[in-house]
C-alpha positions as CSV (number, residue, x, y, z in Angstrom):
1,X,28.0,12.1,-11.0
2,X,28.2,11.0,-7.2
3,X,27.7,7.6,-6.2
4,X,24.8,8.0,-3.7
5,X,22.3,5.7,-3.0
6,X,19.3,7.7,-3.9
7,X,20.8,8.3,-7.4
8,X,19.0,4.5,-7.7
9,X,15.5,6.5,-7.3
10,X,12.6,7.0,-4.9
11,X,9.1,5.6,-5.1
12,X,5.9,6.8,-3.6
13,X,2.9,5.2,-3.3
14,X,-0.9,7.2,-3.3
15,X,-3.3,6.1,-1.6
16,X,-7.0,8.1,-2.6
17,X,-9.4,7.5,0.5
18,X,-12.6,8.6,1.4
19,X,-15.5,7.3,3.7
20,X,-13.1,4.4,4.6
21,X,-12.4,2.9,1.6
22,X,-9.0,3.1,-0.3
23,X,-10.3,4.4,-3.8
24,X,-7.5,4.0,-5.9
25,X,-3.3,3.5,-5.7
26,X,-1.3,5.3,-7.8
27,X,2.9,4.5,-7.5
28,X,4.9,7.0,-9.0
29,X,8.8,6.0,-9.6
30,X,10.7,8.5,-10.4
31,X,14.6,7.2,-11.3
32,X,17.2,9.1,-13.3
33,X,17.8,6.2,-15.6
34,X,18.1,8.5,-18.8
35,X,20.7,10.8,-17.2
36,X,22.3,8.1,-15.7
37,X,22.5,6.2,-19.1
38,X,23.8,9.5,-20.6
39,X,26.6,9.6,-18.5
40,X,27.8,6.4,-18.5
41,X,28.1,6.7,-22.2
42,X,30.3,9.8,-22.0
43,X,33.0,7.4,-21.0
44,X,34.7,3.6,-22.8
45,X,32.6,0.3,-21.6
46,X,34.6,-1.2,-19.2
47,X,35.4,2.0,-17.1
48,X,31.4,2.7,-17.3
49,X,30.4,-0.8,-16.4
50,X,32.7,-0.9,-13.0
51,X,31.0,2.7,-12.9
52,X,27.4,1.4,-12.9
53,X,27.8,-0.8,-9.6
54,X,28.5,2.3,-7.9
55,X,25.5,3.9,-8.8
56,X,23.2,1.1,-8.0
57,X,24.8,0.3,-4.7
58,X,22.3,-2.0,-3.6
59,X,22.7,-4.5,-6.3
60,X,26.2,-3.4,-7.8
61,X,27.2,-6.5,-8.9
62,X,24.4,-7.8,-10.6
63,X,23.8,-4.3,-12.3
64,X,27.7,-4.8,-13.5
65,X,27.5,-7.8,-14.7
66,X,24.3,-7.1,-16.8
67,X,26.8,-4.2,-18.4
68,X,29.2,-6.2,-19.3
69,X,27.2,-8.9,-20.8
70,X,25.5,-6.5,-22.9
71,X,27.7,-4.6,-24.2
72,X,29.9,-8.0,-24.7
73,X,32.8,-7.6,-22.4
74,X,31.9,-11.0,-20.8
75,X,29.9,-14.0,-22.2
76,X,27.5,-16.2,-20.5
77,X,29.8,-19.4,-20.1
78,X,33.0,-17.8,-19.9
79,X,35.5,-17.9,-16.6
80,X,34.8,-14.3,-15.4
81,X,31.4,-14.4,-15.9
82,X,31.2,-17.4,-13.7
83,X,33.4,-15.2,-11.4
84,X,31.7,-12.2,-11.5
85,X,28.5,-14.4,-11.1
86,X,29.9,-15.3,-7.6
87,X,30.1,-12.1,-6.2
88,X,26.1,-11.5,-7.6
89,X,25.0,-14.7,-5.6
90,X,26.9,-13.4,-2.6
91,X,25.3,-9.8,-3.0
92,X,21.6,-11.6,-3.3
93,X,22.1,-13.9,-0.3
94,X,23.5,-11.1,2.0
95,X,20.6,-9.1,0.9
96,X,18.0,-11.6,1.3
97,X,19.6,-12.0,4.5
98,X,19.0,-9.0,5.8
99,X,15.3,-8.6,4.6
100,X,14.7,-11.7,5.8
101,X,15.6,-10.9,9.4
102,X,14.2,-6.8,9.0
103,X,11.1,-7.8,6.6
104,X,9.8,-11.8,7.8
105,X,11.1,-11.3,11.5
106,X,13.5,-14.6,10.9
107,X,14.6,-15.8,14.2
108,X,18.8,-14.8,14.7
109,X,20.4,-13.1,17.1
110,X,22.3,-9.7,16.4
111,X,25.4,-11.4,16.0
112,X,24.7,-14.3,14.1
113,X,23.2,-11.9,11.6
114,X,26.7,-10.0,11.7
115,X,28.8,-12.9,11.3
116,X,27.1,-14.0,8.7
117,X,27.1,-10.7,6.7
118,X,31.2,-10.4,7.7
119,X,31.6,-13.8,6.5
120,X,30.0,-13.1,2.8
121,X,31.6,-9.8,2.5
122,X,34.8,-11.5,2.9
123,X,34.5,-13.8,0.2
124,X,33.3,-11.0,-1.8
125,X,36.7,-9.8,-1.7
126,X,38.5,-13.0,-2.6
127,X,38.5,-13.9,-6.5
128,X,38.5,-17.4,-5.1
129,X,37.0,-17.5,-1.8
130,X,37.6,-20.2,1.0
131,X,33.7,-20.8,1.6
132,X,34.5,-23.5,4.6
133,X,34.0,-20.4,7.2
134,X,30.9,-19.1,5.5
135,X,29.4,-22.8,5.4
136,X,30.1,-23.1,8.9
137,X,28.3,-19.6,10.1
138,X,25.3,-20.4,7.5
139,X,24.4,-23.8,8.8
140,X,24.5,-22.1,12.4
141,X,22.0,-19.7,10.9
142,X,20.0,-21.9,9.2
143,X,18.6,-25.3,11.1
144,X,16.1,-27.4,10.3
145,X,14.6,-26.7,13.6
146,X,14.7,-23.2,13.2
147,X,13.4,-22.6,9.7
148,X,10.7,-24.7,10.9
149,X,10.2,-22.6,14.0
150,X,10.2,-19.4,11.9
151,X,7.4,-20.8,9.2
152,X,5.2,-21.7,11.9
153,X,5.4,-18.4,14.1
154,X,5.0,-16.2,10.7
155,X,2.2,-18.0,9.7
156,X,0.4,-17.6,13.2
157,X,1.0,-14.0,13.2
158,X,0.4,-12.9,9.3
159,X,-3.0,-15.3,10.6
160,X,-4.0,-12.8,13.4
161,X,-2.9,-9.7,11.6
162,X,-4.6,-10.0,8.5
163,X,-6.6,-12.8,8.7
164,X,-9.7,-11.4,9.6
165,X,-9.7,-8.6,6.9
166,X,-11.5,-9.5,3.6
167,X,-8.9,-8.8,1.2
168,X,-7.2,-10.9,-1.2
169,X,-4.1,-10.4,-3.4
170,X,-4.0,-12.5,-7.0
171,X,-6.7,-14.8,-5.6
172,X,-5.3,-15.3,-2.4
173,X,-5.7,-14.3,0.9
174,X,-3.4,-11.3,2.7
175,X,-1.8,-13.4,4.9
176,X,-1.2,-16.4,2.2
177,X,-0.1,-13.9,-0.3
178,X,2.5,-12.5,2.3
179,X,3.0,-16.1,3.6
180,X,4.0,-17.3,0.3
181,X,6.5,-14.1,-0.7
182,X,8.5,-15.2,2.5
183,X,8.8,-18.6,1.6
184,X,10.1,-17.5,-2.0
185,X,12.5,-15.3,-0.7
186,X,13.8,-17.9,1.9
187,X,13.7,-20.5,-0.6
188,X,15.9,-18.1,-2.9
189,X,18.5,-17.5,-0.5
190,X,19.1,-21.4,0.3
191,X,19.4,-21.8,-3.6
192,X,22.4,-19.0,-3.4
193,X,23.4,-20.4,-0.8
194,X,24.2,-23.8,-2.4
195,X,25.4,-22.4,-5.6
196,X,28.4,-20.9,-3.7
197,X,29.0,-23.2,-2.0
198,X,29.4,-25.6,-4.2
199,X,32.2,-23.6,-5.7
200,X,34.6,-26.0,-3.8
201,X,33.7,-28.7,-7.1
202,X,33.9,-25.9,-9.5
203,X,32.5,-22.7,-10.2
204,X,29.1,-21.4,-10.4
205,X,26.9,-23.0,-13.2
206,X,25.8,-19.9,-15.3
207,X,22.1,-21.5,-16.4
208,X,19.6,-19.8,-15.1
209,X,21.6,-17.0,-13.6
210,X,22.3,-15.2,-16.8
211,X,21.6,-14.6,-20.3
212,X,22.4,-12.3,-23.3
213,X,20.8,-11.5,-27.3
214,X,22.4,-10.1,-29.9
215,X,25.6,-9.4,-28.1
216,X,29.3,-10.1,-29.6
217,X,32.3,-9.8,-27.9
218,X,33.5,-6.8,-28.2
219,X,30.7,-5.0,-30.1
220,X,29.3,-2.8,-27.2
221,X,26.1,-3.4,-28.0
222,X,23.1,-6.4,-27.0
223,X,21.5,-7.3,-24.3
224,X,22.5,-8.7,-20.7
225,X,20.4,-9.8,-18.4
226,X,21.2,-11.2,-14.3
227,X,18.7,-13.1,-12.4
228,X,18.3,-11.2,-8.8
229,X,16.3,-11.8,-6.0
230,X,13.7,-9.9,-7.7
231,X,13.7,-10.9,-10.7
232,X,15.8,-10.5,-14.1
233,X,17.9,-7.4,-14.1
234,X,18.4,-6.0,-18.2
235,X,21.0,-3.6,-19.5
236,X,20.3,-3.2,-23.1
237,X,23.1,-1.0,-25.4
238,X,23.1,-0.2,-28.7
239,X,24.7,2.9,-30.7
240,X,22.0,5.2,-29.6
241,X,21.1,4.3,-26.0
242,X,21.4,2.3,-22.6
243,X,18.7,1.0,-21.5
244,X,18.6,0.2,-17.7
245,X,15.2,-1.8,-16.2
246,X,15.5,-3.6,-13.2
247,X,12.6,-5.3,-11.5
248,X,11.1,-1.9,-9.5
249,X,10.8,-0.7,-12.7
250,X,8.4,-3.4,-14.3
251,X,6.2,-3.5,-11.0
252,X,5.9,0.0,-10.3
253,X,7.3,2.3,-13.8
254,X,5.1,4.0,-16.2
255,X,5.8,1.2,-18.7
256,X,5.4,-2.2,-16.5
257,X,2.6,-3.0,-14.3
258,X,2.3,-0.2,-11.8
259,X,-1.7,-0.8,-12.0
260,X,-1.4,-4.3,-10.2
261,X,-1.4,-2.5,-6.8
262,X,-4.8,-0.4,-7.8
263,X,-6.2,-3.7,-8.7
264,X,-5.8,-5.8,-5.8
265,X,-6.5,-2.9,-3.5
266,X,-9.4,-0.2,-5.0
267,X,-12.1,-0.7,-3.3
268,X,-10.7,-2.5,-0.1
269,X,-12.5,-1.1,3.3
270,X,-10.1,0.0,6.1
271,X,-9.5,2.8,8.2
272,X,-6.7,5.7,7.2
273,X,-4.1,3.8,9.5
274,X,-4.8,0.2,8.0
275,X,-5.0,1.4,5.1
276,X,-1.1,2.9,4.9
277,X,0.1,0.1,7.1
278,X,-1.3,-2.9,4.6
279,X,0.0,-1.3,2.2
280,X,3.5,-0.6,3.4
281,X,3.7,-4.2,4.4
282,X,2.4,-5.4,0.9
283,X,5.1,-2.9,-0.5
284,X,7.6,-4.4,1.6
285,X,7.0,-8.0,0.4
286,X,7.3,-7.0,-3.4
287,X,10.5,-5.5,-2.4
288,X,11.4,-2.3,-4.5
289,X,15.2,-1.6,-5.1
290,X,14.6,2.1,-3.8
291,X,13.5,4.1,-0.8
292,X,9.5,4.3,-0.7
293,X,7.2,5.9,1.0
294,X,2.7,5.4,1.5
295,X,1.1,8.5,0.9
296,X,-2.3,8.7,2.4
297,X,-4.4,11.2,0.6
298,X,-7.9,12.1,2.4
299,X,-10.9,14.3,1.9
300,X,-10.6,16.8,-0.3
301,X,-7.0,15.7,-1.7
302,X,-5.2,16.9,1.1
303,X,-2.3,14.6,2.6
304,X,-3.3,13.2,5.8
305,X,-0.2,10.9,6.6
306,X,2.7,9.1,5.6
307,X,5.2,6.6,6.0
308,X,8.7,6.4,5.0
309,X,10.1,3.3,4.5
């Protein structure tokens, strides 16, 4: 098995519309999760949990981690854990990075972005990183003054963009709704942020960031789960399976709460165009671990549009 991205999966999203009005969402994830799990039991725990990063390229190092609690190669308040758990906070913040700049339109340049990125990848790489560089570029990214900026221009423009339309997500407003996913992402990245770099007093405090059940060391089965920026990540092993659910797969998989979307949105008046590109954006904030894509499907079922994303 190859480690390319889209082994992780793919997600489309339905949209049924007629006379203007979106009349159901249907998401159908389709991930290789069984064949994957299959595969990595063909080979001895700790080869398939450094396997399993690869796979999951986009959060390798939580995914690990989850492994190797699990099947009990690591425990929750042991040195490597703590460790490993340093490269997932790193692997979390240079995500959220990124979306925040891509997703929630934060306002850095090109190359403060870059030296940012370049300055978590290198500690990364070091099992005990020098985080006095990486403190320096983060509080040149991060300001008072500009978080500030940045709150107040997204709110104005989620405010004209949506504002106006009557549609409200879990009780709240569009633009709220999007307002507060923002605000939850930022707010996660400045709590990665200062776990790392506290690391100068110590190393990473595991509470919160990780937890197992019925696990022993050693006995290759249990459960491990990571906190991510998504939500908790679970690997679950025993003698007959591996179970792999990550966050995507509770808010969009047959088994979680796919439905959510065809709640908030049946019924919801728009045009074909609004309709994909509210939908895309609400997408976007709940953040799926895979590519996606907004299928809009008109009159007389036939696709009439989409959006890859």
């Amino acid at each position: 098995m190859s480690s390319d991205s889209h082994l992780a999966g793919q997600l489309r999203i339905d949209l049924n519309w007629h006379d203007g009005q979106i009349r159901s969402v249907t998401p159908t994830l389709n991930r290789p999760l069984a064949k994957i799990s299959q595969w990595l039991r063909t080979m001895p725990p700790e080869l398939a949990c450094e396997q399993v990063s690869s796979v999951f390229a986009l959060c390798g190092q939580s995914h690990a981690l989850a492994a190797k609690l699990a099947h009990g190669l690591v425990q929750p308040d042991g040195r490597e854990t703590r460790r490993l758990l340093q490269n997932v906070q790193l692997e979390n913040w240079r995500e959220g990075v990124i979306r925040m700049v891509e997703y929630w339109n934060y306002p850095a340049s090109d190359d403060e972005v870059l030296d940012l990125i370049k300055a978590l990848m290198r500690c990364s790489a070091m099992d005990e990183p020098d985080v006095s560089v990486l403190e320096e570029v983060w509080n040149n990214w991060l300001t008072g003054e500009r978080e500030q900026q940045w709150k107040n221009r997204l709110k104005a423009d989620l405010s004209w963009r949506y504002g106006h339309l009557d549609i409200k997500l879990e009780s709240r407003p569009l633009d709220e709704w999007l307002q507060n996913q923002a605000d939850a992402l930022m707010d996660d990245i400045k709590g990665r942020a200062e776990s790392v770099l506290a690391m100068s007093s110590g190393w990473i405090n595991p509470h919160g960031l990780c937890r197992v059940a019925d696990s022993e060391p050693g006995s290759g089965t249990g459960l491990g789960e990571v906190r991510t920026s998504r939500g908790w990540l679970s690997h679950h092993c025993d003698d007959i399976q591996w179970q792999i659910t990550a966050p995507t797969d509770r808010h969009f998989g047959p088994y979680g709460d796919s439905g959510w979307l065809n709640q908030q949105l049946t019924g919801v008046s728009l045009s074909c165009d609004e309709a994909v590109s509210i939908t895309t954006r609400i997408v976007q904030a709940m953040n799926p671990c895979v590519a996606f894509r907004v299928v809009l499907v008109g009159d007389g079922g036939k696709e009439r549009g989409s959006i890859h994303a």
